[in-house]
N, C-alpha and C positions, 0 to 999 in steps of 0.2 A: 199412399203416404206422399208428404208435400215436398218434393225435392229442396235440399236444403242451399239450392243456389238459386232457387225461384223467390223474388222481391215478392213479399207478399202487398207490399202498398202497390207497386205496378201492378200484381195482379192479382185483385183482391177479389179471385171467385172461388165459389165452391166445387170439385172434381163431383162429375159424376160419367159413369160408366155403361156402355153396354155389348154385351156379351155376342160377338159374330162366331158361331163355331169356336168357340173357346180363346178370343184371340180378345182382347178389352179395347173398345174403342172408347176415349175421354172425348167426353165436349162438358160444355158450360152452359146452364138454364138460368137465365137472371134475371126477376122482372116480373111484370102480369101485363098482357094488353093483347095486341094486337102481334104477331109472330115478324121478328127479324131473326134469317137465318143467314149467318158468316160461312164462307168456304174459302178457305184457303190455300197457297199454293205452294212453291217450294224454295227456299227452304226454311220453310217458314210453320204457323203452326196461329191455334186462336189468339195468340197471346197480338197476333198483328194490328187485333181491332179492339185491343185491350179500354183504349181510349173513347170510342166510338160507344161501347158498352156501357161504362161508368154512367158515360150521359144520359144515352137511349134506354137504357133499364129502366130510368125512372117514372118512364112513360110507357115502356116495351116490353114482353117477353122478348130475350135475346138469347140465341140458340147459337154455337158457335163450338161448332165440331174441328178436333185434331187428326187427319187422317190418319190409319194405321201403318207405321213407321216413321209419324212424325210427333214432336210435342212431346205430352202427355201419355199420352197411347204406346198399348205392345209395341213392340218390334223385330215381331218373329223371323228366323234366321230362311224359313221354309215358307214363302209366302207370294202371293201374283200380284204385286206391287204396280201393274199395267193399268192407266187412267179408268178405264172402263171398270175394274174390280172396284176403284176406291166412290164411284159414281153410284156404284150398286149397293156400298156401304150407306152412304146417304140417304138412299131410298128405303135402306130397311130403318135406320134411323126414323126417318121421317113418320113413317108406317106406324114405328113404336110408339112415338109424343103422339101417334094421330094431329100431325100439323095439318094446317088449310089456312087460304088466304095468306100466304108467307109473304114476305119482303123478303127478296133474296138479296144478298151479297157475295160478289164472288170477287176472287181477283188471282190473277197468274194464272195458274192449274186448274184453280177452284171454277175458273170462267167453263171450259168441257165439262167440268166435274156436274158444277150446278147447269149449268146450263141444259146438259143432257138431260137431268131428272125434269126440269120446267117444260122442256120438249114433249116430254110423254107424259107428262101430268100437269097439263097448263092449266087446267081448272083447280090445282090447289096454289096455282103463284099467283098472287094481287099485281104484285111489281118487281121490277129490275133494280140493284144499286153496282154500276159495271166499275170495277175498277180496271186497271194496265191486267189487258186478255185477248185473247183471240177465240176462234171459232169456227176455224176452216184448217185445209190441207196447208202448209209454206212450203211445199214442197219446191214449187217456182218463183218462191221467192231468193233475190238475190244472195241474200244475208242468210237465210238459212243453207243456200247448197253449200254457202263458205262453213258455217258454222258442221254443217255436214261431215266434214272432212274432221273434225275435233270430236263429234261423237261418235265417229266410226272407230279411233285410232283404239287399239286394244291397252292402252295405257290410260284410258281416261278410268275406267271400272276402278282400277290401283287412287288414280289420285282420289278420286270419290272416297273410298272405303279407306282409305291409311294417311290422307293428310286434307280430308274432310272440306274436300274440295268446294264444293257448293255452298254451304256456311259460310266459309272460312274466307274464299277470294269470291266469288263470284256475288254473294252477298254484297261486299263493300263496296264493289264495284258497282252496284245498281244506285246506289245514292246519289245524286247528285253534289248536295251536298253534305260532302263527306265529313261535317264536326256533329251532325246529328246522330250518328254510330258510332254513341260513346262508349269506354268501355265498359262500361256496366249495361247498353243496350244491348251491345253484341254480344255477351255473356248469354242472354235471353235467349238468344238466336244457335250460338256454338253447343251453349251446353245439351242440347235436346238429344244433339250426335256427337254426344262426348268420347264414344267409345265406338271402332269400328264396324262393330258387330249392330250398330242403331242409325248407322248408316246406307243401312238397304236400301229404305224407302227414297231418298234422295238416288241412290242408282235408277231408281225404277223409274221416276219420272226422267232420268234424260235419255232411259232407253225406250220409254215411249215417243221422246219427240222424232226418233228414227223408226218405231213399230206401229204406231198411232196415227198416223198421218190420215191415212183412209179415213178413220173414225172421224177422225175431226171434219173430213171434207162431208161425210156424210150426216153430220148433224148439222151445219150447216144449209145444207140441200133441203133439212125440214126446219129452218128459221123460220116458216109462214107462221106457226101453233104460237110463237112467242114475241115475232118482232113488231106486233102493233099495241104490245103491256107498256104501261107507262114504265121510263126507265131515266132512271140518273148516272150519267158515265162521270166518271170523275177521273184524271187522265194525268197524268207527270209525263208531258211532252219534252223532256232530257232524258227518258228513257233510253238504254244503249241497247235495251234489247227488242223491247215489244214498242217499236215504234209510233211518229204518229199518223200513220197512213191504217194502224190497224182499227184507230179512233174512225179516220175517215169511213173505213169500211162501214164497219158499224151505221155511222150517222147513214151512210144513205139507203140503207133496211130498216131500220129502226124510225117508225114513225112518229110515235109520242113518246120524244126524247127532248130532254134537256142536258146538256155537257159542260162539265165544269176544269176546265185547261189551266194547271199551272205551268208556267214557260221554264220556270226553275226548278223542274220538279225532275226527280228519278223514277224509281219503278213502283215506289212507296210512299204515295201518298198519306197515306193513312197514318206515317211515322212524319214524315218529314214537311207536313203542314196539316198536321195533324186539329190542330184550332181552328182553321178555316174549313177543314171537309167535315168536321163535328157540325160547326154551323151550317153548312151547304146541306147536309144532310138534314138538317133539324127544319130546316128552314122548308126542304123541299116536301117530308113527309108532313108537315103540318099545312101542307096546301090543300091534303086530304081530309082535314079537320079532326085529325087521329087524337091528339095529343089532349088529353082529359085537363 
């Protein structure tokens, strides 16, 4: 049933579900053509590429999975919320629709997420669409040991689960600028973890950015399966979290790559120039000659 706080003109798709061990993961199938799959990160959900779909449907199958404890989706109390589970959720996805030749999209979380499945299945990815993500260990990076000290503290699990931490402040925080999380947007975003207990999934990704680390460094270590796919980064260099050194990274493995920088941009491209990366992208996959 369609939550009665979900805009149906912002998001005007149809639920459709599938069954992991009894546990329902939601995504969105909209479209016929050639495959664009959305992954997204936290705390966040499909509804990020809401905009992106509208367009691209009309020329696109557009595939755009809610992971489990976010969105749409369960949000079982008993559950291994660690990046690597919800990587594994996508791959049975995938398996299910029998996708190939995908356009992937990832961004935040979704970047490990999807990324990992492209790694060991690079003969079903055609292309990359990167948004603000990384792909290695931060373990030495500067800003994460600081940040370090914030997801160790045993009060952070509290504010997550009882004053809906991630949504709530860290969210707003990521925008640059801040009149485009209006209140009717943020509503989009708050209500998914309206309620403590739908909250989990948001703890889980920030106790992966302290349990994960390895992972990440090791998918990284096999970038060679994927960094020569044609790929479109698209990058909100006002980012306060994912920096733009992690764009640089990127650019110089990623050989056929084109990067799309706005300077005024947050961590949310997709929301907050949302008109121009519709174009950027339109522009970019129709160099393919995709577009009927």
């Amino acid at each position: 049933m369609t939550p009665s706080w979900l805009d149906p003109n912002e998001y005007p798709f149809d639920s459709q579900y599938l069954s992991l061990d009894g546990v329902r993961l939601h995504y969105i199938d909209e479209g016929r053509g050639d495959v664009v799959l959305f992954v997204h990160g936290t705390p966040s959900w499909s509804f990020d590429f809401r905009h992106i779909i509208k367009s691209l449907s009309k020329f696109y199958r557009c595939i755009a999975i809610d992971h489990i404890g976010f969105g749409l989706s369960d949000k079982p109390a008993n559950y291994d919320y660690a990046t690597p589970k919800h990587s594994e959720n996508l791959r049975q996805l995938i398996d299910k629709l029998e996708l190939n030749d995908i356009t992937l999209v990832v961004h935040d979380f979704g970047g490990p997420i999807g990324l990992n499945y492209a790694i060991h299945h690079p003969e079903r990815i055609k292309q990359h669409i990167i948004f603000n993500t990384w792909l290695w260990s931060s373990e030495k990076e500067e800003e994460y040991i600081r940040f370090q000290k914030i997801l160790k503290n045993p009060l952070l699990p509290f504010l997550y689960k009882y004053l809906n931490f991630s949504a709530g402040f860290i969210l707003p925080q990521s925008f640059a600028d801040k009149a485009i999380l209006t209140n009717k947007l943020r509503k989009h975003y708050i209500k998914p973890f309206r309620n403590p207990s739908e909250r989990l999934g948001t703890i889980g990704f920030a106790k992966s950015l302290l349990n994960d680390q390895g992972w990440f460094e090791e998918l990284w270590s096999k970038r060679a399966s994927i960094s020569d796919k044609r790929t479109l980064f698209i990058w909100g260099m006002a980012d306060k979290f994912i920096l733009p050194k992690y764009l640089e990274k990127f650019e110089r493995e990623f050989t056929d790559r084109i990067s799309v920088k706005f300077q005024d941009c947050g961590h949310y491209p997709q929301e907050e120039k949302k008109e121009l990366v519709v174009s950027e992208i339109q522009s970019w996959l129709q160099g393919l000659g995709c577009v009927n």
